[in-house]
C-alpha positions in Angstrom: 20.9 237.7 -31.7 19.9 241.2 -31.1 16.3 241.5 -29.5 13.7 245.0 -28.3 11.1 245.2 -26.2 8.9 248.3 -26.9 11.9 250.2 -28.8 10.8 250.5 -32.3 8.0 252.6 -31.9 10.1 254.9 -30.3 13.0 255.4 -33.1 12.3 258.0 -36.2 13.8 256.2 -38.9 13.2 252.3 -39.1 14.8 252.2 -42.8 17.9 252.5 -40.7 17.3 251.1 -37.7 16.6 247.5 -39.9 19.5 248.4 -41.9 21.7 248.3 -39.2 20.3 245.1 -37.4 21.0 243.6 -41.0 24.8 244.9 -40.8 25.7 243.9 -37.4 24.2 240.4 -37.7 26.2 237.4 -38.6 24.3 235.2 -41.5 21.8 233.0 -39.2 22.1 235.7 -36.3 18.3 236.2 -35.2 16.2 239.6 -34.8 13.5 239.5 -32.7 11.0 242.5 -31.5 8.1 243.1 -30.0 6.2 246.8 -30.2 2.8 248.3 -31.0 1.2 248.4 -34.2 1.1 252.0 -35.2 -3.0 251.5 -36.0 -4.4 250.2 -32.4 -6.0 252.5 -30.5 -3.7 253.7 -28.3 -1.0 254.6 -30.5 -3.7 256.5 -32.6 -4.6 258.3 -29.4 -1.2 259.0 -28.9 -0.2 260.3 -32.3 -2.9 262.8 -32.3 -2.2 264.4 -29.0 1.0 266.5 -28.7 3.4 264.5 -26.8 3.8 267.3 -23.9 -0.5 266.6 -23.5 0.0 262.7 -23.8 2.3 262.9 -21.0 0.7 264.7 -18.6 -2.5 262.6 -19.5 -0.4 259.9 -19.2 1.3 260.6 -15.7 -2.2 262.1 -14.3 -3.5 258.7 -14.8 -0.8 256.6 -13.5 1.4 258.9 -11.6 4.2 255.4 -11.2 4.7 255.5 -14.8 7.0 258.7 -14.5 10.8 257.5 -15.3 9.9 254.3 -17.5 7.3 255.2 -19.9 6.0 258.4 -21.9 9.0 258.4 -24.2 8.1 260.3 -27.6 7.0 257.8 -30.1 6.9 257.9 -33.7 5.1 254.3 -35.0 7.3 255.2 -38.2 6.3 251.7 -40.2 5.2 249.9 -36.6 2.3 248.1 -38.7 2.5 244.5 -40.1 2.5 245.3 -43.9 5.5 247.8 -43.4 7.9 246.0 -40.8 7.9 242.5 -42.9 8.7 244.6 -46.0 11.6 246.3 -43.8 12.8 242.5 -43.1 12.9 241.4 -46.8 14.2 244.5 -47.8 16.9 243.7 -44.9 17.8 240.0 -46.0 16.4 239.0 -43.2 14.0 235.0 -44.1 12.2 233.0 -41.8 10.0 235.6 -40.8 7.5 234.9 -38.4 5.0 236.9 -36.9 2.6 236.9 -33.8 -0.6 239.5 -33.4 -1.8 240.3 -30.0 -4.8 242.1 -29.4 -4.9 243.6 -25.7 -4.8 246.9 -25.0 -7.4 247.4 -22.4 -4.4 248.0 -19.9 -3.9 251.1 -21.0 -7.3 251.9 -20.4 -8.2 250.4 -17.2 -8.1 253.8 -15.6 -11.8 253.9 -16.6 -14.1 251.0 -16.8 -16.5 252.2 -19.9 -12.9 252.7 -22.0 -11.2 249.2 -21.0 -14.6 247.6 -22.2 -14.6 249.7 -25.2 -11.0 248.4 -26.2 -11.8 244.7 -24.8 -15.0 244.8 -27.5 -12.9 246.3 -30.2 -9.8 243.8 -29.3 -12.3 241.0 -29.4 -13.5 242.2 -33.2 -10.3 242.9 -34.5 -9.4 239.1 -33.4 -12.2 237.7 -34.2 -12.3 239.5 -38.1 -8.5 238.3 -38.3 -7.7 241.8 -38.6 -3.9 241.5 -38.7 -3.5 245.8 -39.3 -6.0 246.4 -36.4 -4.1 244.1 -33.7 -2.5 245.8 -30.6 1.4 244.4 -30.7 3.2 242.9 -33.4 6.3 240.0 -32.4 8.3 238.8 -35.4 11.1 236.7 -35.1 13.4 236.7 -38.4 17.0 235.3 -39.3 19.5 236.7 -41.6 19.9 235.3 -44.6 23.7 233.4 -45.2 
């Protein structure tokens, strides 16, 4: 089984990154992730600023995330269409998917913006907007 927690968004090249997880699996080994969708508003936020401005932003706001968070991120393919293509491309079958929308955390350091983000969360679920969610899970298992 090989499982991430907020690491995908993070690497440059997923082609490989998949590629790999494919190789080092045993047929019926399991992948499992969890990351943020390259479209929710955060990461859109984040892509547009340069990463030295997103950091200080970032650690301005929440001076304890300094050590653990503020890592360059790419979103290279972090979107729902992309990453299940990246899995059948892989071998990987039994793909299943689960679509969070809550990113008002990362806005709670002013109310107007986490009730912004809780309103556009809420639309997004509500419209079934699978692109527009916040975090993306998939479970998948290599195929024998």
């Amino acid at each position: 089984m090989i499982t991430s927690r907020y690491v995908l968004e993070h690497l440059k090249n997923l082609d490989n990154a998949f590629s790999e997880v494919s190789r080092i699996l045993k047929p019926g080994g399991k992948f499992i992730s969890l990351f943020p969708n390259k479209f929710t508003l955060f990461a859109i936020i984040n892509q547009i600023l340069p990463h030295w401005l997103a950091r200080k932003i970032l650690f301005s706001i929440n001076p304890g995330a300094k050590g653990h968070c503020g890592f360059r991120a790419y979103y290279n393919k972090c979107y729902y269409p992309a990453v299940k293509k990246l899995l059948n491309k892989n071998g990987f079958s039994e793909i299943n998917f689960a679509f969070a929308y809550s990113q008002s955390g990362y806005f709670a350091f002013f109310l107007p913006f986490a009730l912004i983000s809780l309103v556009w969360d809420f639309m997004m679920y509500a419209l079934h907007i699978k692109p527009m969610c916040s975090y993306i899970c998939f479970t998948a298992v290599k195929r024998e």
